[in-house]
VOGU-456847 format. One record per residue (C-alpha): x, y, z; residue in one letter. Coordinates in steps of 0.2 Angstrom, whole numbers, plus 5000, padded with zeros to 4 digits. Example, Ala and Ser with C-alpha at 12.3 -4.5 7.8 and 13.67 -1.06 7.14 Angstrom:
<recs>
506249785039A506849955036S
</recs>
This chain:
<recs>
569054905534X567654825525X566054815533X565254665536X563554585547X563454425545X561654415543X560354305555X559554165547X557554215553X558154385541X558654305525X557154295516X556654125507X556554095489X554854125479X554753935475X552953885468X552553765485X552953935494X551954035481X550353915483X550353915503X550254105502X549054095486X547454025497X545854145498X544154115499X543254195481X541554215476X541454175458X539554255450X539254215432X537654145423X538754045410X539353935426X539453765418X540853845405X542053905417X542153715427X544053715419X544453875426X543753815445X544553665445X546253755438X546053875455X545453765466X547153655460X548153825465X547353825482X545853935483X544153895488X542953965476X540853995480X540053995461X538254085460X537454115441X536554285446X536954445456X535554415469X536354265475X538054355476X537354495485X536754365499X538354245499X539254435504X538154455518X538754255526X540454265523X542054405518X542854345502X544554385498X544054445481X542454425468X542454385452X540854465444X540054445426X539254595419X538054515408X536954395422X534854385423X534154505436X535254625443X536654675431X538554655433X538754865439X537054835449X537854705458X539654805461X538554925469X537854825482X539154715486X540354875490X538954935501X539154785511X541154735509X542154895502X543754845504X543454685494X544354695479X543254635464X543654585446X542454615433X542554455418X541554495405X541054485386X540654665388X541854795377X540754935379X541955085384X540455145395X540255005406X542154995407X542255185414X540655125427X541755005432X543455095434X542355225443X541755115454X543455065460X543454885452X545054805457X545454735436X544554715421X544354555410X543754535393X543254345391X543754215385X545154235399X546154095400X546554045418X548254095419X547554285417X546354255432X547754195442X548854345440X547354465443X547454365463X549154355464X548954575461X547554605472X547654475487X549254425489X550354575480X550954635497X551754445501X552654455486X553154635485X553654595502X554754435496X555554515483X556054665489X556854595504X557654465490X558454635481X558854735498X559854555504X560554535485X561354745488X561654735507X563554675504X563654785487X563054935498X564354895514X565954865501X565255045492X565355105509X567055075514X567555115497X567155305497X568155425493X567555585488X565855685492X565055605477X565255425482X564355475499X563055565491X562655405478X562655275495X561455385503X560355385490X560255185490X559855185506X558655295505X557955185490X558055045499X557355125515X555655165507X555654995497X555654895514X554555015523X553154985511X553154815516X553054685530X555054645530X556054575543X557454675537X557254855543X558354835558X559854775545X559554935535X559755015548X561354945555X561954965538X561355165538X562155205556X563955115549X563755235535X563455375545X564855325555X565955335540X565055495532X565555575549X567355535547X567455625529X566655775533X568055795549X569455775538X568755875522X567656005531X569056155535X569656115517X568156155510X567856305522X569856365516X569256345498X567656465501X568956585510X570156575495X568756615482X568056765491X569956805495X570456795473X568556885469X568757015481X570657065485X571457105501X569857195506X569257025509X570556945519X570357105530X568457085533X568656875535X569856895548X571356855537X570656705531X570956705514X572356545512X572656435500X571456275496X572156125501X570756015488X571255885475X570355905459X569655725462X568855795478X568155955473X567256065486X565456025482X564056125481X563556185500X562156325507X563156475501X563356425482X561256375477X560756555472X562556595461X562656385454X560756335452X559356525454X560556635443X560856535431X558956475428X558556655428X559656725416X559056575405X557456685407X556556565415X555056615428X555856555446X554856495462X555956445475X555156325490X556256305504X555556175517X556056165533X557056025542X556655925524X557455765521X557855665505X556555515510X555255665515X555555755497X555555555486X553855535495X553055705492X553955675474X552655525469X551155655471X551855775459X552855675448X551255675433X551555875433X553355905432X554855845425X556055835437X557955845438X558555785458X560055845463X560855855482X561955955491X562856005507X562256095521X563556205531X563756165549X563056185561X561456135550X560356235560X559056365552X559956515558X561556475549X561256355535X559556465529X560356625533X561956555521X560856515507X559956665506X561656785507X562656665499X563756705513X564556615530X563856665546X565356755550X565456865534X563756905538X564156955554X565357075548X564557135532X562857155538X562657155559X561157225557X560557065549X561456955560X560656885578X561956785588X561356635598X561056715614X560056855610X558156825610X557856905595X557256765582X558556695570X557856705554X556756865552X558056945540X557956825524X557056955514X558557075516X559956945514X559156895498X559357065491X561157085498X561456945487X560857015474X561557175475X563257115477X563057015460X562557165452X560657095447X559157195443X557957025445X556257085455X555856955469X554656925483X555056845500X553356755508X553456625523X552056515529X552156455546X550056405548X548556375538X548056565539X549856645534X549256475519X547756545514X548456745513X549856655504X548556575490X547556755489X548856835482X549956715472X549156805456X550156955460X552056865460X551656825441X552756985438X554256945448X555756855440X556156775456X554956705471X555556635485X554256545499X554956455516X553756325524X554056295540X552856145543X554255995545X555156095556X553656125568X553355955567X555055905573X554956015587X553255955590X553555775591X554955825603X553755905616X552055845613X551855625619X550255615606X551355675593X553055555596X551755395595X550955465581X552655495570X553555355579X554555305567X555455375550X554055275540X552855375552X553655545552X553655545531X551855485532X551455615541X552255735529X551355635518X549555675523X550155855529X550655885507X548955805503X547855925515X549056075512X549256225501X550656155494X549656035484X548756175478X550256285474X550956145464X549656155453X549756325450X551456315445X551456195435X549756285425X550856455429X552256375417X553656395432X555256315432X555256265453X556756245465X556256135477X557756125492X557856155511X558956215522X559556075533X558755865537X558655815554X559055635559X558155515574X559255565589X559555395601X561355385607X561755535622X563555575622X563955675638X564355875637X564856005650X564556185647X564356325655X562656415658X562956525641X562956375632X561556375618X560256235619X560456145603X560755945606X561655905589X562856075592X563456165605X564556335605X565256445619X566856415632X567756285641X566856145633X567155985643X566855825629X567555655624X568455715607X568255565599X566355575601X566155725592X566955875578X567656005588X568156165577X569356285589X569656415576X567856475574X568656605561X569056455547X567656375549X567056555546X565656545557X565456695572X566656675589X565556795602X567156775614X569256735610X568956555620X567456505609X567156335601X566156245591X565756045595X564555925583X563655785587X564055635574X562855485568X561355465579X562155565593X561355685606X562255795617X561755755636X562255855650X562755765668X561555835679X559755735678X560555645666X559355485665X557955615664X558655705649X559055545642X557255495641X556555635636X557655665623X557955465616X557455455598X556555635596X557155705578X558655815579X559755945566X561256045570X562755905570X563455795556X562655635549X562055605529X560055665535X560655805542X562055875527X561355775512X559755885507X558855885491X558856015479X557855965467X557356085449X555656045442X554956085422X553156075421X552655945407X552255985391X550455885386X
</recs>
């Protein structure tokens, strides 16, 4: 059934027509130049276009125009009687620095140029300039945001029915994968902005989550049978006997292949870089997202070539399983049985993830490699700062492997903490905070390294998380873990066509700690709610980030390899 909103008429964004292009094109501008009287055809031309325009013929009379009134831009000469054109700029930023200010000058001096830039000059040009050059210089610095604005909401309006017919025409792993990605793109696009058209995209993201939920329950087993069959045609009857017997036949169609999940990164993308001899640094971030990682990828984009790729978390898409799976490159439940030792089961207190070290070397030991790794994991700014002292020293190893658990805190954080939630209120908010947290972090720093260092980096995470708002009631009892995208244990009482239920525990290979043990997921933008206090829960919980259950933020996750460039 094709997917169609029809959409409201205060949404659909008008055409740039030229009246609507001079109504948002007004500004008040301070014009200095000594050559006045030459430039009346280039006043009269912007005062034609709408702008009010302030003319002085020195940079003392500019300076004291900028103390009366806030221009929306100046236009300053270098060359003027008195106080020069880069004497001027220093004043006038004293007094207005958000003020964007153009220098027009004769001057093509490269040092006055660099004085210029370096004193954050909003453009640069060399006269004569005709007036349509003036005008596109306004139309970048005051009113780029009103027309980054129009036309982006233009293009998202132009794709919304291309993106809801792709949507209902998906078919395999890789059509989700490549909607997902658009939205994404169109996600960031129209955050940027001052659209009206967020709440459509994000219509249009919960329909396809809807529908991405649907896929994974009727293609999840298959891909779990397919993992039991590899292991059972590697491994022999040995393996059926330590999975349980679950070594069966796949049930996949070539055109729906078993993509690439949590077990398979080190054997499909860390082996094969480092039998290519390449120098691996494996960062593993937290509760990272693909919006998360397409921000943080404009502040390294200058250092590295990069080659983005995605793949599928394992559920549940919680840290214990889906980290624990890719540092193995085993299921929950084949480490359970290979390695109890390694293994903490959700009711013990123990933490979940303090064996990662280990289960990287099982891996490689079972693979028969002689690569020499370290394990490092940075939880706060001091674990940071030991990190950085010794990052000399991993220069030997073939293989480095680092887990951030910043996101994650934060999730957790914004969950708990009221001062938090209204600080990353939204997904624009959360990935700004990611944001300024990558700026202000050693991860800048490392990056830099790296990329000096000449190592190829893998970039992934574990799992996404996506903004909870829907409680779907759950009964359980008091063994019942505490996750609100999952839950696991006995006589789960649920609406089955709320949520993924896996009864066999064994096939979906994940651990059964009793015979009557299930799993249930929580789908799209659903958390689990229970009964009792329910309004109170509710309220607490309503639109806090979540992970554990089934939706495109959540499975989706970027796994992204990075070259440094070559200058």
């Amino acid at each position: 059934m094709l997917f169609c909103i029809p959409i409201p008429y205060s949404l659909t964004p008008s055409l740039l027509t030229p009246k609507k292009l001079q109504q948002m094109s007004n500004g008040l501008l301070l014009w200095a130049d000594d050559e006045m009287e030459l430039l009346r055809a280039h006043i009269l031309f912007l005062e034609k276009k709408g702008y009010d325009v302030v003319t002085v013929t020195n940079g003392t009379d500019a300076i004291d125009q900028c103390r009366q009134k806030t221009f929306d831009l100046i236009l300053l000469d270098e060359m003027m009687p008195g106080l020069s054109g880069l004497e001027t700029l220093q004043q006038i930023k004293e007094l207005s620095p958000a003020t964007p200010v153009v220098m027009v000058t004769k001057s093509e001096e490269e040092n006055i140029m660099d004085q210029a830039i370096g004193s954050k000059i909003a453009d640069y040009l060399i006269k004569p300039v005709n007036p349509n050059q003036i005008l596109l210089s306004l139309k970048k610095n005051i009113h780029r945001r009103a027309i980054v604005t129009e036309v982006t909401q233009s293009g998202y309006r132009q794709s919304f029915q291309d993106i809801a017919m792709q949507i209902d025409a998906c078919k395999t792993i890789g059509d989700w994968m490549e909607v997902y990605r658009r939205l994404v793109h169109w996600e960031l696009e129209l955050s940027s902005t001052d659209s009206s058209m967020a709440e459509m995209l994000k219509m249009q993201k919960e329909e396809a989550d809807n529908g991405f939920a649907k896929y994974v329950k009727a293609h999840y087993m298959d891909w779990m049978d397919d993992i039991a069959a590899s292991r059972s045609a590697a491994s022999g009857p040995s393996a059926r006997l330590r999975m349980g017997g679950a070594g069966r036949q796949t049930k996949l169609q070539e055109a729906d292949e078993r993509p690439m999940m949590s077990v398979d990164v080190f054997k499909r993308k860390v082996f094969p870089l480092l039998d290519n001899g390449e120098k691996v640094f494996m960062i593993v971030i937290d509760n990272f997202r693909l919006d998360q990682w397409r921000v943080l990828a404009g502040e390294i984009g200058d250092m590295f070539d990069i080659d983005e790729q995605t793949y599928v978390s394992i559920l549940p898409t919680a840290t214990q399983y889906a980290r624990n799976a890719i540092f193995s490159g085993l299921m929950p439940v084949e480490i359970a049985s290979m390695f109890p030792e390694l293994w903490v089961d959700e009711d013990e207190e123990e933490g979940k993830n303090l064996n990662e070290g280990p289960l990287i070397k099982t891996q490689l030991d079972r693979f028969r490699r002689h690569d020499t790794f370290s394990y490092s994991k940075i939880n706060d700014s001091a674990g940071a700062e030991k990190f950085l002292q010794k990052f000399n020293s991993l220069s030997a190893n073939d293989l480095n492997v680092l887990v951030i658990n910043f996101i994650d805190m934060l999730s957790h954080a914004r969950t708990e903490s009221k001062m938090v939630r209204e600080l990353a209120g939204d997904e624009a908010a959360y990935r700004s905070i990611t944001l300024s947290w990558f700026r202000h972090s050693v991860l800048s720093e490392l990056f830099r390294l790296l990329a000096q260092g000449g190592y190829t980096v893998l970039l992934t995470t574990d799992h996404g998380s996506i903004r909870a708002s829907k409680p779907v009631k759950i009964i359980g009892d008091r063994n019942t873990n505490t996750n609100l995208r999952y839950k696991l244990g006995k006589n789960l009482n649920y609406n089955s066509k709320e949520v993924f239920a896996i009864k066999e525990p064994h096939r979906a290979m994940l651990p059964a700690p009793n015979l009557s043990t299930s799993y249930v997921f929580a789908t799209g933008d659903a958390f689990f709610a229970y009964p009792n206090n329910y309004n109170y829960y509710v309220s607490y919980y309503k639109d806090t980030f979540q992970h554990g259950g089934i939706s495109m933020e959540e499975m989706l996750v970027p796994l992204v390899t990075m070259r440094p460039r070559k200058r």
